[in-house]
C-alpha positions in Angstrom: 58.8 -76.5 -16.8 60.7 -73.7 -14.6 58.3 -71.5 -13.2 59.6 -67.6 -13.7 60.3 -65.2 -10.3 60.8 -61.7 -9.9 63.3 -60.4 -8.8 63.1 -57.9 -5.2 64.1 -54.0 -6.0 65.4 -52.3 -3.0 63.1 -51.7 -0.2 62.2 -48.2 2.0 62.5 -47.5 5.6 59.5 -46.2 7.3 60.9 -42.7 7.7 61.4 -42.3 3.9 58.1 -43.5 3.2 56.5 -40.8 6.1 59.1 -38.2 5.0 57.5 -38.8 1.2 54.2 -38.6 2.4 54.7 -35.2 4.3 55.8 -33.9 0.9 53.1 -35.3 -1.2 50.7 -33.4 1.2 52.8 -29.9 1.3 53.6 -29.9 -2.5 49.6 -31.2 -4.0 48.2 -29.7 -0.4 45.6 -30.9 1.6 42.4 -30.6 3.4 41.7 -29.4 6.8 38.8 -28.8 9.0 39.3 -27.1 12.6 36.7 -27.5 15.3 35.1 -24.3 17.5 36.8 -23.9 20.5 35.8 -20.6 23.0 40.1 -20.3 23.1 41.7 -19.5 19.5 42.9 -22.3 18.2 46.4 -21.7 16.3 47.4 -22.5 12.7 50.2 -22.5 10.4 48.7 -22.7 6.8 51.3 -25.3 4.3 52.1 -24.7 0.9 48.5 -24.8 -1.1 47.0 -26.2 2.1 42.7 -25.3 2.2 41.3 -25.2 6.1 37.4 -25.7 6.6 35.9 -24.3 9.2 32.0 -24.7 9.6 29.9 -24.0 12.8 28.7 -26.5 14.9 25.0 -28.3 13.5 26.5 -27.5 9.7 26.7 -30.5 8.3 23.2 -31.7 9.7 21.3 -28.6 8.3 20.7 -27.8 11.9 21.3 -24.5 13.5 24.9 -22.9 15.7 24.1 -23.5 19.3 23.3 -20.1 21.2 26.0 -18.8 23.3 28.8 -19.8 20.8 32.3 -18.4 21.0 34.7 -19.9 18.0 38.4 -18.2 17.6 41.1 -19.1 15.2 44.1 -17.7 14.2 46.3 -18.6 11.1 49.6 -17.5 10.2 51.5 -18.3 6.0 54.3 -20.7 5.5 56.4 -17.6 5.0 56.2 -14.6 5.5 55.6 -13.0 1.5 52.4 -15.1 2.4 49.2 -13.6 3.5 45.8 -15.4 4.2 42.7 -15.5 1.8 39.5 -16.3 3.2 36.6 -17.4 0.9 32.9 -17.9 1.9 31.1 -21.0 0.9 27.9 -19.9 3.0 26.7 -17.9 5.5 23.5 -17.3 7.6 23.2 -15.8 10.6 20.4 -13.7 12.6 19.9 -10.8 10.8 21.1 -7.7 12.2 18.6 -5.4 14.6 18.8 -1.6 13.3 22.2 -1.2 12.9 24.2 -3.7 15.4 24.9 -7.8 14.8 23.9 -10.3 17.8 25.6 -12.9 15.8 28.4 -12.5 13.5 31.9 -13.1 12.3 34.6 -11.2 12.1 37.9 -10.9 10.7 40.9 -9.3 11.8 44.0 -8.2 9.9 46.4 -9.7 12.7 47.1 -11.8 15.4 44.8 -10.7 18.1 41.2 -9.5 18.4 42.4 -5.8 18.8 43.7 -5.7 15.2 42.0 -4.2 12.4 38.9 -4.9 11.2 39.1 -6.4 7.7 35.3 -7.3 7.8 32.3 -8.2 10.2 29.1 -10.0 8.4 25.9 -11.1 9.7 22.7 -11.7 8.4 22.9 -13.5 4.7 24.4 -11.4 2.9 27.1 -12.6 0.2 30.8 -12.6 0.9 33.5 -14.8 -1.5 36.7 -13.8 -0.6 39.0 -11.2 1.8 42.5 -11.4 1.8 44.8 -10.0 4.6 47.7 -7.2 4.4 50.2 -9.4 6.0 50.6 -13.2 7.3 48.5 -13.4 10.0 44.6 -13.1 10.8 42.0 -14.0 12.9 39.1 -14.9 12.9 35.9 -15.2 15.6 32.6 -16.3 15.2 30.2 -15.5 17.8 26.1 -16.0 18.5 23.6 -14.7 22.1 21.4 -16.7 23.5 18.4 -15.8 21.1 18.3 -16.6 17.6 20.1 -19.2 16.4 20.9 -20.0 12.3 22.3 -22.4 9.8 25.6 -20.8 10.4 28.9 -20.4 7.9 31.0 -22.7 5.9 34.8 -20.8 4.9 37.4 -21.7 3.6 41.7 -20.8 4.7 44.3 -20.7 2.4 47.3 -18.9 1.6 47.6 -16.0 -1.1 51.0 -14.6 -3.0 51.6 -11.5 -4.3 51.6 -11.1 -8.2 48.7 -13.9 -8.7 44.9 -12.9 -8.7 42.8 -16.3 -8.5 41.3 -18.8 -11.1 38.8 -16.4 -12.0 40.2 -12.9 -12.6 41.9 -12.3 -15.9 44.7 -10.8 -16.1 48.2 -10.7 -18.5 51.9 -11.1 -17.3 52.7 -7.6 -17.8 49.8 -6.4 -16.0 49.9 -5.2 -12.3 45.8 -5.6 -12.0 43.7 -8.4 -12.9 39.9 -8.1 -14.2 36.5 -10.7 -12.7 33.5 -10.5 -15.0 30.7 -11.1 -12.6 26.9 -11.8 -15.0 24.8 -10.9 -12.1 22.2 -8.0 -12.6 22.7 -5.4 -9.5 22.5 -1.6 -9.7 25.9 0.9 -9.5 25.3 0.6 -5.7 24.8 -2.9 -5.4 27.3 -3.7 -7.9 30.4 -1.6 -5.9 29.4 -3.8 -2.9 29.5 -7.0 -4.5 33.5 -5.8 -5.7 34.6 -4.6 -2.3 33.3 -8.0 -1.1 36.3 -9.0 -3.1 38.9 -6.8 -1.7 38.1 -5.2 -4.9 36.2 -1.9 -6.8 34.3 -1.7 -9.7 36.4 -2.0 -13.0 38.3 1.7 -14.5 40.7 2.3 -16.8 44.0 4.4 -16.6 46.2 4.0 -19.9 44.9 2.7 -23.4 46.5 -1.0 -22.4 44.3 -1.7 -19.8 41.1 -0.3 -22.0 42.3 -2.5 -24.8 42.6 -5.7 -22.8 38.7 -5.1 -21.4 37.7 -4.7 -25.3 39.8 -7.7 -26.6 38.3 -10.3 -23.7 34.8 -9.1 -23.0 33.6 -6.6 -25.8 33.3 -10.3 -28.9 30.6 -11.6 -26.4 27.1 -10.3 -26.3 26.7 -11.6 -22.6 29.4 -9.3 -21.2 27.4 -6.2 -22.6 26.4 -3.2 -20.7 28.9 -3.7 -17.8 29.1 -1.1 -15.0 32.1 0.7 -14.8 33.6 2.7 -12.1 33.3 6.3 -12.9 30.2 8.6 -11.6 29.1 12.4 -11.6 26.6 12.5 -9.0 28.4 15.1 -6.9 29.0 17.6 -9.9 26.8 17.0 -13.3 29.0 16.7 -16.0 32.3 16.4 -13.8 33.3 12.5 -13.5 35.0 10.8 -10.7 36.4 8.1 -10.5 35.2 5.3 -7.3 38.9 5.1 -6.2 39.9 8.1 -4.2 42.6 10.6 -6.3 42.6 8.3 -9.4 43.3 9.9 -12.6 40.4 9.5 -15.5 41.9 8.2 -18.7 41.9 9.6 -21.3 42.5 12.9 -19.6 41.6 15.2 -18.2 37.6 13.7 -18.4 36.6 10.5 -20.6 34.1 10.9 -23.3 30.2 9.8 -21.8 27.3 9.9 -24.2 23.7 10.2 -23.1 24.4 12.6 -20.6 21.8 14.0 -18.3 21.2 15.5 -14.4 19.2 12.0 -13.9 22.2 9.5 -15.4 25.0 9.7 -12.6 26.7 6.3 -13.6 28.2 4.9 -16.9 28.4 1.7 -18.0 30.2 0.5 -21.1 28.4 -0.4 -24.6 30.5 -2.9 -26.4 28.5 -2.1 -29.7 30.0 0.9 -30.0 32.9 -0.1 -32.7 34.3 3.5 -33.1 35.6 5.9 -30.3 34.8 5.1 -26.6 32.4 3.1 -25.1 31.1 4.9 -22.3 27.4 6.1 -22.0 25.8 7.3 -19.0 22.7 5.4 -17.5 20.5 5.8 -14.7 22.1 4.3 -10.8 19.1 2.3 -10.5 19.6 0.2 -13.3 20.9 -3.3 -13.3 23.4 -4.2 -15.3 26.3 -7.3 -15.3 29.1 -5.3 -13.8 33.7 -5.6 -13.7 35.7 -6.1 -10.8 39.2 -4.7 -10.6 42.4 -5.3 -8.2 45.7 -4.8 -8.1 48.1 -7.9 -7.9 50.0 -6.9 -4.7 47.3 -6.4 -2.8 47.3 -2.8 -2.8 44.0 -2.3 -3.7 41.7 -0.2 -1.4 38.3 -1.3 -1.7 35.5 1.6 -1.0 31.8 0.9 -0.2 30.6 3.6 -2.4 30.1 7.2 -2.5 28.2 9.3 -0.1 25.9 10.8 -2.9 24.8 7.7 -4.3 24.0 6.5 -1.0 21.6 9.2 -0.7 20.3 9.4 -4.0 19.9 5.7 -3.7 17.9 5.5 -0.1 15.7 8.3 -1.2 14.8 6.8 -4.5 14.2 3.5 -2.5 12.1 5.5 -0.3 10.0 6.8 -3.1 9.8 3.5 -5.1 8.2 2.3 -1.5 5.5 5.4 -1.3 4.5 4.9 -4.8 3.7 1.1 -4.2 2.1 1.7 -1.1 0.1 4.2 -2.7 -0.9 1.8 -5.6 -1.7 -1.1 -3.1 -4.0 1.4 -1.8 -5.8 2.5 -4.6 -5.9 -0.6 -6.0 -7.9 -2.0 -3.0 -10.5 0.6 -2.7 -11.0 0.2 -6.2 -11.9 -3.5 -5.6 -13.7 -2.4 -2.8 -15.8 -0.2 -5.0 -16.2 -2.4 -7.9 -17.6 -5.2 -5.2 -20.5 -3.0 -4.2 -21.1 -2.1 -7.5 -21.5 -5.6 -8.8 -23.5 -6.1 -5.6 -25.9 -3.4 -6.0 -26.4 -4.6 -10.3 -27.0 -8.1 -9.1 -29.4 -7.0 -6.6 -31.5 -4.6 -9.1 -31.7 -7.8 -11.9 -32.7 -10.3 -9.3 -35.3 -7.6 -7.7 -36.4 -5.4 -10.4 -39.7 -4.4 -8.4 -37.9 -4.1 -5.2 -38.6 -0.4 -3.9 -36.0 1.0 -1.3 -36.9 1.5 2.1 -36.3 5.5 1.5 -38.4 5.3 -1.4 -41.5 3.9 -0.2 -43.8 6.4 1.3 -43.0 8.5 -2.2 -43.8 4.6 -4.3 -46.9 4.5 -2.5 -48.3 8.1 -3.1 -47.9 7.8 -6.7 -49.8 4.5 -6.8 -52.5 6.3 -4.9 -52.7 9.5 -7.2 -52.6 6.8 -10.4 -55.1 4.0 -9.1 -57.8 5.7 -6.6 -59.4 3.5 -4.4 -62.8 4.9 -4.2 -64.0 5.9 -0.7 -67.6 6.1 0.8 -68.7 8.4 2.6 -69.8 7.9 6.2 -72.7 6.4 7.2 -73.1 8.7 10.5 -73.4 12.0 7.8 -76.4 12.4 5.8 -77.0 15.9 3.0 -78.9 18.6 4.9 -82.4 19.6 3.3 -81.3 23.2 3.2 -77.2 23.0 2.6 -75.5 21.4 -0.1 -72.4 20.0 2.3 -72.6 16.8 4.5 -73.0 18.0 8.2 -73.4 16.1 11.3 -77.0 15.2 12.4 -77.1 16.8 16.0 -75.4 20.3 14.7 -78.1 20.4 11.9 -80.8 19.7 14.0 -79.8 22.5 16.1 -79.0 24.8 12.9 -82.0 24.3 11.3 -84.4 24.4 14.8 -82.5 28.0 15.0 -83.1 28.9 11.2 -86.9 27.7 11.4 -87.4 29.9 14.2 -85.7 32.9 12.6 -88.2 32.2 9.2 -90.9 32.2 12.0 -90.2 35.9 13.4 -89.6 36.8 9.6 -93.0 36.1 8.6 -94.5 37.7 11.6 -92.5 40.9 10.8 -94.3 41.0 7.4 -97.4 40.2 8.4 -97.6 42.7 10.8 -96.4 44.9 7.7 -99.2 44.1 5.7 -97.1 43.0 3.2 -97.9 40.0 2.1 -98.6 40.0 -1.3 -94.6 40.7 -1.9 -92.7 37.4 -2.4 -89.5 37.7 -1.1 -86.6 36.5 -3.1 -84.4 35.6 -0.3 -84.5 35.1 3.6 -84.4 37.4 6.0 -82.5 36.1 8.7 -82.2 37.9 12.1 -80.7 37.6 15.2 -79.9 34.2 15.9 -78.9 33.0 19.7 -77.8 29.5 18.9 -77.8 27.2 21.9 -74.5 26.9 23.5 -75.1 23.8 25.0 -74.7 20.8 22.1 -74.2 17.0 22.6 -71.2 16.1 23.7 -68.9 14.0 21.0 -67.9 10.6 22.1 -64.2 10.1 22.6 -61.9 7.1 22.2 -59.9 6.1 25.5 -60.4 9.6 27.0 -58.6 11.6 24.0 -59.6 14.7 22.9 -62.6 15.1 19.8 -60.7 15.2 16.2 -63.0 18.3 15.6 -64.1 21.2 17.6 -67.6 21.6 17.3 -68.2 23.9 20.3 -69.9 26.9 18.5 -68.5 30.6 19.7 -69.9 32.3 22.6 -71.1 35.2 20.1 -73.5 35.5 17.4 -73.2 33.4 14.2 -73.4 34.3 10.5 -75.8 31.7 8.9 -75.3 30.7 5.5 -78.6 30.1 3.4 -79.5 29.5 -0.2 -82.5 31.4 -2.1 -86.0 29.7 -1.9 -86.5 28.3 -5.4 -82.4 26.6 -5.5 -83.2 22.8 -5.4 -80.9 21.2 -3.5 -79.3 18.0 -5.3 -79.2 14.8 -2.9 -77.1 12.2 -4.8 -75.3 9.6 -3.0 -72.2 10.4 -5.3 -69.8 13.1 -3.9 -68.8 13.8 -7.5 -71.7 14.5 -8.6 -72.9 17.6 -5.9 -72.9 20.8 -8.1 -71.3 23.6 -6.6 -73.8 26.3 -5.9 -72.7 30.1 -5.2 -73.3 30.8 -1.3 -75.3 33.8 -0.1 -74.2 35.2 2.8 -76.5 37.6 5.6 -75.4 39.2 8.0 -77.2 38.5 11.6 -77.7 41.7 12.7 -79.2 42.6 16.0 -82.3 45.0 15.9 -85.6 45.1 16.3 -87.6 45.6 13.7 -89.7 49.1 13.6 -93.0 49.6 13.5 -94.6 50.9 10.7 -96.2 54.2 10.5 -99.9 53.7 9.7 -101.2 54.6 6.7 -103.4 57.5 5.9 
């Protein structure tokens, strides 16, 4: 059996086969990543060629070394071409006041004294800037302090009359349209746009306000978009956000729901008949429109000064009023704690009298329960005085008041009249002794009563002869009898003129 065998086609050279390859790469382009190097490092972008460039410590979620200088430049295949830059990431050391220690910037040019097309640091979000012409560089630069993950972008080239894979547009149409879902205010929204070398979406002829209704207005998740007109700086007067644009339909668009605190206006696509516009409040958040032109025309714009200011004060505010509520909110804890403390403290203790309240507790347990108290054993009732008195100052008293009786009845018996009972006694001068025991005193302090009778004569008290004097051992029980007071007055008595 004859075995079959191919036959040999023609075979390449090397060159054709390297020459082939070289064209597979420029027409279905290729991937490139560039290192850092502190001297730019030059770059001619091929047809639908993508560059990576990623700081050093990127790929192993490390951090860019301190001290880092990175410079590129890149230039189009032609020169209709200009260069698109798009963020993947990017985190650097946020920025102190208002200044960037570490950053990256682009230029629209060759060299680092072109102009400024952007500088970013911190993490804030950035997908794409595009150049004016076919060059641009770009520098990357961090101190010696802090140090982050760093930034991930990607180079490639960008032609006139296209927009990108995610902008709608139409063939006729010199601008193209991004629908971007995420919820930002006016403010934030505009800045999100000009990331984009872009502004927040108007319209200037019917065609253009047609297109938005026909590709966003069937789909309820494309409701409520921003849209790029404002009256903060006269109420009632709109604007558009790109300088000397003129408002369609002229001379000012239709807004409902109008008032001094709604500056901005997004677009209701439930509104079936006559325009969509209705004014809302800046603050808001809302899905928002991006719009460019296709040449690359557009001038993006960060915003306008009013809003700013509306928008820092109102942040301002938002800030007192939730300071204010932290506060209030922790001395009312504060105050419901002791409150909770003091109940749990009366239901454990329910008998528990306050150190304040104590001397008051105790005198009304005194005035309700008495506690009966004797009297003292050094005081006995007099015979003649219905009061307790001390036994040395009635043994002096009454030595002084027997005498007195004494002279009394001497005075009437020299009177010869005797058969005449008197009803009271007759008390008369009285020199009471000045001289009486000493009290006894505790550790040299002075006597709790003075009992040092005056140095002049003394008004005795004394009851009538027949009172009976009541000597029980209960205090209660004394009767209160009236007092009769005499006078000690100091005369002798006179004699008599004998009878006849």
């Amino acid at each position: 059996m004859r075995g079959l065998r191919a036959d040999k086609g023609p075979s390449l050279s090397p060159s054709i086969v390297v020459h082939l390859l070289f064209l597979l790469l420029a027409n279905y382009g290729a991937s490139l990543s560039l290192p850092c190097s502190p001297s730019a490092v030059y770059h001619q972008m091929l047809v639908n060629e993508e560059v990576e460039i990623k700081t050093p410590g990127f790929d192993d979620h490390g951090r860019y070394p301190p001290n880092m200088t990175c410079e590129y430049i890149f230039q189009g295949s032609n020169t209709s071409a200009k260069i698109q830059v798009d963020f993947i990431s990017s985190d650097f050391e946020q920025p102190i006041f208002s200044g960037c220690a570490d950053y990256i910037v682009i230029k629209d040019g060759s060299s680092t004294t072109s102009k400024e097309l952007i500088k970013l640091c911190g993490s804030d979000p950035l997908k794409s800037v595009v150049s004016t012409n076919d060059m641009i560089h770009i520098s990357i630069v961090s101190d010696q302090t802090v140090e982050r993950r760093g930034a991930h972008i990607v180079i490639r080239e960008f032609f006139e009359g296209t927009c990108g894979d995610d902008w709608q547009t139409k063939s006729a149409f010199p601008v193209c349209f991004k629908f971007n879902n995420q919820k930002k205010t006016w403010l934030e929204a505009q800045r999100s746009c000009f990331t984009e070398l872009s502004n927040l979406m108007t319209t200037t002829n019917q065609e253009e306000y047609d297109f938005i209704i026909d590709t966003y207005g069937d789909n309820s998740s494309f409701n409520y978009p921003w849209f790029g007109i404002f009256d903060a700086a006269t109420e009632g007067t709109y604007q558009s956000i790109v300088y000397k644009e003129v408002l369609w339909p002229f001379p000012q668009p239709q807004v409902a729901n109008n008032s001094p605190i709604r500056d901005c206006v997004l677009l209701d696509f439930d509104i079936k008949e006559g325009m969509t516009h209705v004014a809302s409040d800046c603050l808001a958040k809302h899905s928002f429109i991006c719009k460019k032109y296709k040449d690359g025309s557009t001038a993006p714009v960060m915003g306008p000064r009013q809003l700013f200011r509306r928008s820092q004060l109102a942040e301002k505010v938002d800030l007192t009023i939730w300071i204010l509520i932290i506060i209030a909110t922790i001395l009312l804890f504060v105050l419901l704690c002791l409150f909770c403390k003091d109940c749990i403290r009366r239901k454990c203790c329910p008998n528990r009298v306050e150190p304040e309240n104590r001397l008051m507790r105790g005198l009304e347990q005194d005035y309700r329960n008495p506690v009966p108290v004797a009297p003292p054993r050094n005081l006995q009732p007099s015979t003649n005085r219905a009061r307790f008195v001390d036994d040395v100052d009635a043994r002096a008293k009454e030595s002084s008041i027997e005498g007195a009786q004494r002279s009394a009845r001497n005075h009437d018996a020299t009177g010869n009249n005797n058969n005449i009972r008197p009803t009271e006694n007759n008390v008369a001068t009285i020199s009471l002794p000045t001289t009486i025991s000493p009290q006894p005193t505790i550790s040299g302090l002075a006597p709790l009563i003075d009992r040092t009778p005056p140095p002049q004569q003394t008004t005795v008290h004394t009851m009538p002869v027949d009172a009976v004097v009541h000597q029980s051992e209960d205090p209660d029980d004394i009767p209160v009898l009236p007092e009769v007071v005499h006078p000690i007055v100091d005369e002798q008595p006179q004699p008599r003129p004998p009878s006849s």
